[in-house]
C-alpha positions as CSV (number, residue, x, y, z in Angstrom):
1,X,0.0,0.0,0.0
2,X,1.4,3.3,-0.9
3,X,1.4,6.2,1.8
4,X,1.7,9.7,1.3
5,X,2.0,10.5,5.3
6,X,5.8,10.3,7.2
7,X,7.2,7.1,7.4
8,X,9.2,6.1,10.4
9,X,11.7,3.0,10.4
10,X,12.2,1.1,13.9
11,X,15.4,-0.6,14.0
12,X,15.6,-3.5,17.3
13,X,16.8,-7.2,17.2
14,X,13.9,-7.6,19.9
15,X,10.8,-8.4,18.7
16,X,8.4,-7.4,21.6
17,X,10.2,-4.0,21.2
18,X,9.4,-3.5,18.0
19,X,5.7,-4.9,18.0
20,X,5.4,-2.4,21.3
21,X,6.6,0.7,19.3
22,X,4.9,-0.2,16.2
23,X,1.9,-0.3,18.0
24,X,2.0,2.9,19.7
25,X,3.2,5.0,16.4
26,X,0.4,3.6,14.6
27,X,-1.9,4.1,16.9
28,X,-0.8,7.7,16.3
29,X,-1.0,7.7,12.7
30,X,2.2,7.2,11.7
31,X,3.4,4.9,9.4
32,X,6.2,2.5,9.9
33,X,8.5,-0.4,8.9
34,X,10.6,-2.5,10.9
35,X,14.0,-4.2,10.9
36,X,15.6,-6.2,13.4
37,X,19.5,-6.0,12.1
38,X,21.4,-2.8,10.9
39,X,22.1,-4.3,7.3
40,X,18.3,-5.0,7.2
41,X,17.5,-1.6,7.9
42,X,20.1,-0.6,5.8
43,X,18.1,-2.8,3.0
44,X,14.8,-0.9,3.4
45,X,16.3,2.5,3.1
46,X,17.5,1.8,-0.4
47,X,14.2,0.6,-1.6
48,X,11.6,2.9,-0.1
49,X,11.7,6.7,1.5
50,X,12.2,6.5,5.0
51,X,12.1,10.1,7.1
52,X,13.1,8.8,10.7
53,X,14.7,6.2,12.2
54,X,14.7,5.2,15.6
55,X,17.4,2.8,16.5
56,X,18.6,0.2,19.5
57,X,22.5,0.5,20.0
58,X,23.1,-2.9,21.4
59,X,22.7,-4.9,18.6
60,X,24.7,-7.8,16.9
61,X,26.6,-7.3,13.8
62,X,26.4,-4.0,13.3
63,X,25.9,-1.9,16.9
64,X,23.1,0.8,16.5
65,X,25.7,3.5,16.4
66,X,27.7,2.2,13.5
67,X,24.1,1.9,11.7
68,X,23.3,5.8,12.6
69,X,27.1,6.9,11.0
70,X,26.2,4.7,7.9
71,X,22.8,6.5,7.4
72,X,24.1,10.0,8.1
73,X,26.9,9.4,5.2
74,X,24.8,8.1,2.5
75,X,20.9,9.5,3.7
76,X,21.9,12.4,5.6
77,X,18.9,13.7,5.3
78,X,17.0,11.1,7.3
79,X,16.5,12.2,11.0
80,X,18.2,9.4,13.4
81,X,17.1,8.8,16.6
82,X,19.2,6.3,18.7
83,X,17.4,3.7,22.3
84,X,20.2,2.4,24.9
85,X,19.4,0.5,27.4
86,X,21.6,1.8,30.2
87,X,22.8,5.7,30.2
88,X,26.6,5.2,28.9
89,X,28.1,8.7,28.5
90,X,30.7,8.0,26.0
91,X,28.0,6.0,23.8
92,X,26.0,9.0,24.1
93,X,29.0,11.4,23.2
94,X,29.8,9.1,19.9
95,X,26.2,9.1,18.6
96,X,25.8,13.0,18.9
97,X,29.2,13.3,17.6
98,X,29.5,10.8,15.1
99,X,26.2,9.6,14.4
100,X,25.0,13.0,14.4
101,X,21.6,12.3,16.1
102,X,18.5,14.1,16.8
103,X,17.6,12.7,20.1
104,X,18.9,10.2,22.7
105,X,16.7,8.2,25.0
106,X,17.1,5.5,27.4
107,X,15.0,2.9,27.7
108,X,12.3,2.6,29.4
109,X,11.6,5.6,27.5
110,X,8.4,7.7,28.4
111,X,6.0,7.2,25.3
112,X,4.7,10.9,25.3
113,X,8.4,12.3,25.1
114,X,9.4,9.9,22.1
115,X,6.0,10.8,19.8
116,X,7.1,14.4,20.4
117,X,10.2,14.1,19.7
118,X,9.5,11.8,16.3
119,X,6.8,14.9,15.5
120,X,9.6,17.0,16.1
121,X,11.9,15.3,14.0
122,X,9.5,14.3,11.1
123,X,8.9,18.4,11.1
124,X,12.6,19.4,11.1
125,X,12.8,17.4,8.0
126,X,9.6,18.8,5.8
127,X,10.8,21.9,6.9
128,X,14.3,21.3,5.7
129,X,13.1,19.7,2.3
130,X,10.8,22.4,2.1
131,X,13.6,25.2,2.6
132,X,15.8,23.0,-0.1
133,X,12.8,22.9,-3.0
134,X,12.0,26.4,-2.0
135,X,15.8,27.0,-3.0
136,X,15.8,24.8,-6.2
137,X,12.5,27.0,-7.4
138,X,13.8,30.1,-6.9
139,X,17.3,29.0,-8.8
140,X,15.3,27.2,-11.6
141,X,12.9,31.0,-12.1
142,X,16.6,32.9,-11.6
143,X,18.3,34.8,-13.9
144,X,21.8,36.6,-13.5
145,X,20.7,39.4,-11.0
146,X,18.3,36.7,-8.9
147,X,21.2,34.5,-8.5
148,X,23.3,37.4,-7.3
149,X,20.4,38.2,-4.7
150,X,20.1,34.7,-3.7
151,X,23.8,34.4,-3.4
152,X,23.9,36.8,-1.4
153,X,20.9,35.9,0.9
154,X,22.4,32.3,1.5
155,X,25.5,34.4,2.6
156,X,23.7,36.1,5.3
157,X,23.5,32.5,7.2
158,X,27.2,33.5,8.1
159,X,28.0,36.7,8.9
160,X,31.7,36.8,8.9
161,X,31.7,35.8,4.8
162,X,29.8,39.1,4.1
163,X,30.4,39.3,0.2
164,X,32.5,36.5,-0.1
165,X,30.6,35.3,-2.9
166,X,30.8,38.7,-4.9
167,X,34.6,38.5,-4.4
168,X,35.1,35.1,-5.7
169,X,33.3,35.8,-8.6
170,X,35.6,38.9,-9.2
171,X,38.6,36.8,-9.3
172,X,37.7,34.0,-10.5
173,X,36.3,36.4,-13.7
174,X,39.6,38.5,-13.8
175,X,41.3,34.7,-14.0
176,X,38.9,33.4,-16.4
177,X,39.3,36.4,-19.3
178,X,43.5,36.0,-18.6
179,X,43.7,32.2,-19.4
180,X,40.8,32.9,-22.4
181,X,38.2,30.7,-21.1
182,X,35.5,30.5,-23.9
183,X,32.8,33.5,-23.9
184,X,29.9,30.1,-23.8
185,X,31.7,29.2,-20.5
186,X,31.9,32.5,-18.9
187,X,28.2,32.9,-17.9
188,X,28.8,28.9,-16.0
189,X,32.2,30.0,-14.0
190,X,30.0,33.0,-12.8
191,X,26.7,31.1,-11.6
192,X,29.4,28.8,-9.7
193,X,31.3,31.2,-8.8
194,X,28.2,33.0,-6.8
195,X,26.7,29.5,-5.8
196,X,30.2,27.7,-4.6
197,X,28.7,27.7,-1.0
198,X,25.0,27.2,-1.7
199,X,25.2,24.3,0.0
200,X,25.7,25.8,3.6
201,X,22.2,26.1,4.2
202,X,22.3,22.5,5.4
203,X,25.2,23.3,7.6
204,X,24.3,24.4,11.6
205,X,24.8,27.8,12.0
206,X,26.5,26.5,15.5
207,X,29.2,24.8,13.1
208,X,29.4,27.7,10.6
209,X,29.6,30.2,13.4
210,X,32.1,28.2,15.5
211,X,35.4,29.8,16.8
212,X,37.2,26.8,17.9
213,X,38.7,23.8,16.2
214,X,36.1,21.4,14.0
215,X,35.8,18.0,15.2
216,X,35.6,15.2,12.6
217,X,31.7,14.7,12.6
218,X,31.6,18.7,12.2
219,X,34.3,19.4,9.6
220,X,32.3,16.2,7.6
221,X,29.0,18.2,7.8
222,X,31.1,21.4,6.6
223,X,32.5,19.2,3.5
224,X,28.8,17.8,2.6
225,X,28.1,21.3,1.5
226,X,29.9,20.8,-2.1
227,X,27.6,17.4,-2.7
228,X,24.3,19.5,-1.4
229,X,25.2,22.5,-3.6
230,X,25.8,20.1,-6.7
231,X,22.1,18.8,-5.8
232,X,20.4,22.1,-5.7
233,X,21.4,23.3,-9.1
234,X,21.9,20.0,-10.9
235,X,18.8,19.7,-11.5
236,X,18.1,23.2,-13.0
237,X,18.8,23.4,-16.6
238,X,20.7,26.4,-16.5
239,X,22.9,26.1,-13.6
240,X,23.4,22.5,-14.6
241,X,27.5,23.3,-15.7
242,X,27.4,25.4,-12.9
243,X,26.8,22.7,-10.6
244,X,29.8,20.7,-11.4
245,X,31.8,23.3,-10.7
246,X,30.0,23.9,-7.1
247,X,30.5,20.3,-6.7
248,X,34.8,20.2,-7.7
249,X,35.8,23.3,-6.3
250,X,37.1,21.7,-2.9
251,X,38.7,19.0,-5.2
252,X,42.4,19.6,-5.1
253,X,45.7,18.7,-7.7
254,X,46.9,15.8,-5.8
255,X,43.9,13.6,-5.5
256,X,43.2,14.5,-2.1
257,X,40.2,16.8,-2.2
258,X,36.8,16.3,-1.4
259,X,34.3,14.3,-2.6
260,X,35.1,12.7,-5.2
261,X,39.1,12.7,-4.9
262,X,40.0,14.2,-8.0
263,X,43.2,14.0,-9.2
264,X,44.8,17.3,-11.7
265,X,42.9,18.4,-14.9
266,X,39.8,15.2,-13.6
267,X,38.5,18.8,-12.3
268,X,37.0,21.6,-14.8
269,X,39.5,23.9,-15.1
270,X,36.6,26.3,-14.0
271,X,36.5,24.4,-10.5
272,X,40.0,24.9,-10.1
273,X,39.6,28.7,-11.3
274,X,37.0,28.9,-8.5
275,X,39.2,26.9,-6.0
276,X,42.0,29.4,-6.1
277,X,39.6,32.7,-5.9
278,X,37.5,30.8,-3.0
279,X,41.1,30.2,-0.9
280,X,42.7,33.2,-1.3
281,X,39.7,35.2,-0.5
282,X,38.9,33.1,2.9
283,X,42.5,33.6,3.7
284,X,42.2,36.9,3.5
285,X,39.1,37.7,5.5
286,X,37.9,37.4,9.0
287,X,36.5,34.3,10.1
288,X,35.2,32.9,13.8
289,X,38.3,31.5,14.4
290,X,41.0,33.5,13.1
291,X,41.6,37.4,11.5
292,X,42.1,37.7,7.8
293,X,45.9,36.9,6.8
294,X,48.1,39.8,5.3
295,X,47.9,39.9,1.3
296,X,51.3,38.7,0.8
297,X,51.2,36.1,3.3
298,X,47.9,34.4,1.5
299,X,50.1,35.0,-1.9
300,X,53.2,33.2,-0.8
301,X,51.2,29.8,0.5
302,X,48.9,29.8,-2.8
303,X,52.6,29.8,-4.5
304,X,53.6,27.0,-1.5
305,X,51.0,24.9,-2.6
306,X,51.2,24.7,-6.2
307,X,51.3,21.3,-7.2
308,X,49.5,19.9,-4.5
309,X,46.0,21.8,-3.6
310,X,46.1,23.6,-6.9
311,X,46.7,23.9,-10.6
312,X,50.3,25.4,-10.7
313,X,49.4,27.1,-14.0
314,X,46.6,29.0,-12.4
315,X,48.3,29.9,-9.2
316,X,51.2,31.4,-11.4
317,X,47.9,33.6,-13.4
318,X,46.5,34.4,-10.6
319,X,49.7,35.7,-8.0
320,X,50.9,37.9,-12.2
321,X,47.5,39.3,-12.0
322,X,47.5,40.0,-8.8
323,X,51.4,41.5,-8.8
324,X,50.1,43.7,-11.6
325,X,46.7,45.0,-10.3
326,X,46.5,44.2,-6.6
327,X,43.1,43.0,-4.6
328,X,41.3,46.3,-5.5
329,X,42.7,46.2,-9.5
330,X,41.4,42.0,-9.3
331,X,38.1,43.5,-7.4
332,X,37.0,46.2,-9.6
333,X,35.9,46.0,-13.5
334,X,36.4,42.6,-14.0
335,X,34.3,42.1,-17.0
336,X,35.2,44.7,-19.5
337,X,37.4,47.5,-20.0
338,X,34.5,49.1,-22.1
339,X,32.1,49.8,-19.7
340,X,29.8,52.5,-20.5
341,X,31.6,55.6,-18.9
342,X,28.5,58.1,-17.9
343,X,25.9,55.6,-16.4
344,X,22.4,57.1,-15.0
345,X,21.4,56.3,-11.7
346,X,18.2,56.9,-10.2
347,X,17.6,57.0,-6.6
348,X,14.0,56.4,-4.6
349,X,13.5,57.4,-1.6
350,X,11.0,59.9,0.3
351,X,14.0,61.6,2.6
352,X,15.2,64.3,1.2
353,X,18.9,64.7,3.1
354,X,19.2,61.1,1.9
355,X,19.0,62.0,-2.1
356,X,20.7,64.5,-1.8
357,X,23.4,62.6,0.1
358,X,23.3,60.2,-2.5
359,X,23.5,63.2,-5.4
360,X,26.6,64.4,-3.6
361,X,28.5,61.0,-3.5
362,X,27.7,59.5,-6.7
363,X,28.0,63.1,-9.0
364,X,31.3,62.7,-7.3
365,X,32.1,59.5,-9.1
366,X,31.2,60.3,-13.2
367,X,27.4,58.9,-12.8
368,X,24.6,61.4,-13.9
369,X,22.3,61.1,-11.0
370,X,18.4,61.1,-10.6
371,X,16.3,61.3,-7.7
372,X,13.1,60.8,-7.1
373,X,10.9,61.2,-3.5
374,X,8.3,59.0,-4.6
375,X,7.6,55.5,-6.8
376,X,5.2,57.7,-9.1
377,X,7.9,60.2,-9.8
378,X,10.6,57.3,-10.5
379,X,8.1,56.1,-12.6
380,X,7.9,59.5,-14.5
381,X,11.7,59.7,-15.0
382,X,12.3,56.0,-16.4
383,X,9.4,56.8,-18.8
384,X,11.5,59.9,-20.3
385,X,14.9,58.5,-20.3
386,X,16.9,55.7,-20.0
387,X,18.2,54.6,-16.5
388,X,21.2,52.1,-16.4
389,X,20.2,51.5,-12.5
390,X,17.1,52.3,-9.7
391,X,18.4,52.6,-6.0
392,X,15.1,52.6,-4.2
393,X,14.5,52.4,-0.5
394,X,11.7,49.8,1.0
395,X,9.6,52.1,3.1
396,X,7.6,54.4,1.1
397,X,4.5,56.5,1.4
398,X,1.9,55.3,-1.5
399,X,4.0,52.1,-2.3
400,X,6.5,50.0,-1.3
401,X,10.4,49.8,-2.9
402,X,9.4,46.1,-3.8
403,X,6.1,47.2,-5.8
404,X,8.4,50.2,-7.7
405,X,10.9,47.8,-8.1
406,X,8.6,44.9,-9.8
407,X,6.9,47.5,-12.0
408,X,10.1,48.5,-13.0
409,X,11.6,44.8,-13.6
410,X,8.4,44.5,-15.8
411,X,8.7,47.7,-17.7
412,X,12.4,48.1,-18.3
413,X,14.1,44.7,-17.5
414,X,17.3,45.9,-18.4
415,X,17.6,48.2,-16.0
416,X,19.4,47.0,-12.3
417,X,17.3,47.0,-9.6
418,X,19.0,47.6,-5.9
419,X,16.3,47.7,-2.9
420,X,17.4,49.4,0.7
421,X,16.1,48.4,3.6
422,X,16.3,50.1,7.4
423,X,15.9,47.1,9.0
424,X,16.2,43.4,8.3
425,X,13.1,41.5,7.4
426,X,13.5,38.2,5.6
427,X,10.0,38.2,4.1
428,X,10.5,41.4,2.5
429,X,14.0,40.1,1.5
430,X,12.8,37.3,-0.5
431,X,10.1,39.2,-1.9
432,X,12.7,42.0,-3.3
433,X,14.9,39.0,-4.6
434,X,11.6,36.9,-5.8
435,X,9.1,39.0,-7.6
436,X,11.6,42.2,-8.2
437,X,14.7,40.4,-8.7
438,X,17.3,42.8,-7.5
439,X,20.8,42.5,-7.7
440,X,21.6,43.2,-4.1
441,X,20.0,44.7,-0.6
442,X,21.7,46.9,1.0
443,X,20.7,47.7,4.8
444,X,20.8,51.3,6.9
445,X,23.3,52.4,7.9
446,X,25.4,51.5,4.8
447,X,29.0,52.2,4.2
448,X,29.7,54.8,1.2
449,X,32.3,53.0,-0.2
450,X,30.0,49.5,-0.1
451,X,27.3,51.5,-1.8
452,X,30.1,52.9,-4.2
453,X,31.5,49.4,-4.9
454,X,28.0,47.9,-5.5
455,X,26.8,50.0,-7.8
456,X,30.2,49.9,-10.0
457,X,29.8,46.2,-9.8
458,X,26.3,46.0,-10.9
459,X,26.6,48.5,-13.5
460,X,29.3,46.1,-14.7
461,X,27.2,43.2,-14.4
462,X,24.8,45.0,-16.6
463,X,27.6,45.3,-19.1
464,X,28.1,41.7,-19.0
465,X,24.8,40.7,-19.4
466,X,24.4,42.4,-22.7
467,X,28.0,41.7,-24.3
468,X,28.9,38.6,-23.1
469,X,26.2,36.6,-22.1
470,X,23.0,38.1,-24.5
471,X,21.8,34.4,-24.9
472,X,20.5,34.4,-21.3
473,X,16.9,34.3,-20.7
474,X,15.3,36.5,-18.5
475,X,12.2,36.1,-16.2
């Protein structure tokens, strides 16, 4: 009999066990299976979707613990709960640690406390499914500024790698046009570029965020992230190249890499493009556990481990290019020397010391500048002329920035759309990436210079997307 509803696997080489728990689950409405030996279990997983299992530890052949370490490496996603008889610390330490398990119990258990905590689990998984598919969706409807946002927004999980993703994509750009990667393969670096690290959201924020040393069961969980980025996008059409690169670009030149133990040119040349820009950048910025390293210091241990973690040929690029234009040279006008060189920017917003903050600081820096104090008015302007970029703030009498910034997406698509907010709401987030697909989100207070770099960098993108990439499909 098929069933749509959670099913729940109960794992016990005692039979009165697992009549007594089958019982009481069903009772409950939830449906379950049963095994009474790890490789059994192991047996029903591959055949049919299982969302939890619940698991004895004392068991022969293969001890309950072992059996929760085997499902967490090849069904990670299926929430593991583990039974003991007696209350051994150190069996409780290696399930947590290794087996990565949702709850412990010790039998007798109290019935109550193990349905809530199954609930609980079954609930953590939909949610996390949910949160993936929501993910996939948004990627599969994306186009070169919604995979920016999203980039971006995925970013936000971990604080300390604040434009990360922007930066790698800089340089792995600047290295991309030096070696003469094929124009058809340019628009592919870029969505893996932005996307390398999509695969954190399955990461804990309390491993992400840690300041101290990784364990092994936590520096796994941190490697899975390559495998669950390569999920999300492979199976989007467009990111589908993409996603091989997301999936190689921990993969290093000796073989030893994760997760597929690559071994030199076995990985896209693109991967090891991205592999280079990803290191150098995380050496060089502030992380949990350690301040960003000096520039020269990073240099000279990219230039240590030719050979072994990377390409040599593409360490030697990237440490010419980077001789010749430093960080800030690599950083700034990567795409095209040609840019147009008297852009029009349009600000939104309904304060008037902002706009003409904003007048002031970008007149300063060769754009021709627009304001408006209302959507109507913005409105007014883009129907008279055209605007290269809208900067429009969220909160708005007679309409939000989301609203101007759909209508505008919808009326002049070309034009880049950049939403500022004055406080951080994730509903309204998604909704500026989602239905006005911006290219970034700034928040109040912002820093000049970020707003200075932003704009260059999405008035470059703009380039990009009409010179090198013009076969993309927008929404």
């Amino acid at each position: 009999m098929v069933t749509l509803g959670p099913k729940v696997l109960l794992v016990d080489d005692e039979q009165s066990i697992l009549r007594s728990l089958s019982r009481m689950f069903r009772m409950n409405g939830i449906d379950v299976a049963t095994a009474d030996s790890g490789t059994m279990a192991m047996d029903i997983i591959r055949k049919e979707p299982i969302d939890l299992v619940i698991s004895d530890h004392m068991m022969p052949e293969m001890s309950g613990l072992d059996l929760m370490v085997q499902i967490r490496d090849t069904y990670p996603e299926i929430i593991r709960i583990m039974l003991t008889a007696s209350f051994e610390r150190q069996v409780m330490q290696k399930a947590i640690n290794q087996g990565e398990i949702y709850r412990f119990f010790v039998k007798p258990w109290n019935e109550d406390e193990l349905l809530d905590a199954v609930r609980s689990g079954i609930k953590h998984k939909s949610d996390t499914v949910g949160e993936k598919n929501r993910i996939v969706d948004e990627l599969t409807r994306s186009n070169i500024e919604t995979v920016m946002a999203l980039a971006e927004a995925i970013e936000l999980k971990d604080t300390y790698t604040k434009g990360h993703c922007s930066r790698v994509r800089d340089y792995s750009v600047r290295m991309a046009r030096a070696v003469g990667l094929p124009s058809g393969l340019l628009i592919h670096l870029v969505y893996g570029a932005l996307l390398h690290d999509c695969g954190k959201i399955g990461v804990a924020e309390s491993i992400l965020l840690k300041s101290g040393k990784l364990d092994e069961s936590e520096r796994k969980a941190i490697e899975y992230h390559s495998i669950l980025g390569f999920e999300l996008t492979n199976s989007v059409s467009h990111l589908k190249t993409a996603s091989l690169f997301i999936r190689q670009h921990h993969e290093r030149w000796d073989g030893t890499g994760y997760p597929d133990g690559l071994c030199q040119d076995e990985a896209h040349i693109c991967s090891r493009i991205i592999s280079i820009a990803d290191t150098f950048d995380a050496m060089t910025s502030d992380r949990p556990y350690r301040k960003g390293m000096a520039i020269d210091k990073a240099r000279q241990i990219l230039i240590e481990n030719k050979g072994a973690q990377f390409d040599p040929e593409l360490v030697d690029l990237f440490v010419s290019i980077l001789d010749k234009k430093g960080v800030a040279g690599m950083l700034e006008n990567s795409y095209a020397d040609d840019a147009p060189t008297m852009p029009v920017i349009l600000f939104v917003d309904d304060e008037l010391p902002v706009l003409k903050s904003m007048y002031r600081i970008m007149t300063a820096e060769n754009y021709t500048v627009k304001t408006a104090s209302s959507a109507d008015e913005a409105l007014e302007i883009l129907d008279r002329q055209n605007v290269d970029l809208v900067v429009s703030d969220q909160r708005m009498p007679g309409g939000t920035g989301v609203q101007l910034l759909r209508t505008v997406k919808l009326k002049y698509p070309g034009t880049v759309r950049i939403m500022r907010f004055g406080y951080a709401d994730l509903n309204e987030t998604m909704a500026a990436i989602n239905e006005a697909g911006v290219y970034k989100v700034l928040m109040k207070p912002w820093n000049d210079g970020e707003l200075k770099v932003t704009i260059k960098n999405a008035l470059e993108w703009q380039h990009m997307s009409r010179t090198c990439i013009s076969d993309i499909s927008h929404v």
